[in-house]
N, C-alpha and C positions, 0 to 999 in steps of 0.2 A: 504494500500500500504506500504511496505518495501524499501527501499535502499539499495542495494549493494554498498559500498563504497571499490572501490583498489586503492591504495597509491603505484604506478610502480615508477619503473628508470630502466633509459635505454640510450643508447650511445645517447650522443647530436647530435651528428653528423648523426645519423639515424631516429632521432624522427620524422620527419615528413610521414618518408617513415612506421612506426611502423602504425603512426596510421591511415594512408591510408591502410594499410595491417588490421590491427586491428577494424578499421568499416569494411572491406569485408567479412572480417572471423565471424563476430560476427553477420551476418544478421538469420541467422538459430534460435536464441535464441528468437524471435519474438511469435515464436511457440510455445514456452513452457512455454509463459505467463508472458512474456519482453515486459514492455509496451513502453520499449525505455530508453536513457539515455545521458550521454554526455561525451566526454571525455573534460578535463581541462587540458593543459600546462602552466604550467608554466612562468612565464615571469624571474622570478627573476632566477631559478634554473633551466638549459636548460634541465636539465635529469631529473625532475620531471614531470610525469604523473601521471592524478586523474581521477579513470571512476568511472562515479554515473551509475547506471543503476534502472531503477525502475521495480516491478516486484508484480505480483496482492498480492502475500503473500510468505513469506518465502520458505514454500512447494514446489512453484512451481519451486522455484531456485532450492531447494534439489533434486525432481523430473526429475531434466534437466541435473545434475551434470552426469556423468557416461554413460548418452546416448551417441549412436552415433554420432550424432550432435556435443555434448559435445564435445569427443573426436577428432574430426575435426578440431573443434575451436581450442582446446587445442595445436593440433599438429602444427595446421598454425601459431600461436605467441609464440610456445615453440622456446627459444635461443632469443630473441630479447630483453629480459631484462635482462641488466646486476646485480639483485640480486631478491630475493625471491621477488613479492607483500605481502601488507599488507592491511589489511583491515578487513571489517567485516558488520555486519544490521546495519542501523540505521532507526528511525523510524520518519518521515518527520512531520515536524507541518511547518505552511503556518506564515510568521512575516508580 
């Protein structure tokens, strides 16, 4: 298993409603071998969001990138964060 880790910001004043929009939009990625994930707010910094998503292997993410689907997602949370996300794999060990 891989980790998708994205490091969002977005208007404080809209976060709640981003990620009620943001779990809707993201149900489709189940399919493509999204074993699920979580989104993390912030408590300290109201504009920071954190989505872990877990996924059987890399590939499958790469495989899901560019589908329609994909672009679906893409379109329904394009404009809702106010700067690029950041992120990247990371590879999960159990402490």
């Amino acid at each position: 298993m891989i980790c998708e880790v994205r490091f969002q910001t977005v208007d404080p004043a809209r976060r709640a409603e981003y990620v009620k929009h943001y779990k809707q939009a993201i149900q489709d990625i189940k399919q493509a071998g999204c074993k699920g994930g979580q989104i993390l707010c912030s408590e300290s910094e109201p504009s920071a969001v954190l989505v872990l998503l877990e996924w059987e292997t890399k590939e499958h993410h790469l495989r899901w990138r560019g589908t329609p689907p994909h672009q679906r997602f893409r379109a329904a949370v394009e404009g809702w964060q106010i700067k690029p996300s950041q992120g990247g794999y990371y590879v999960a060990e159990s402490i």
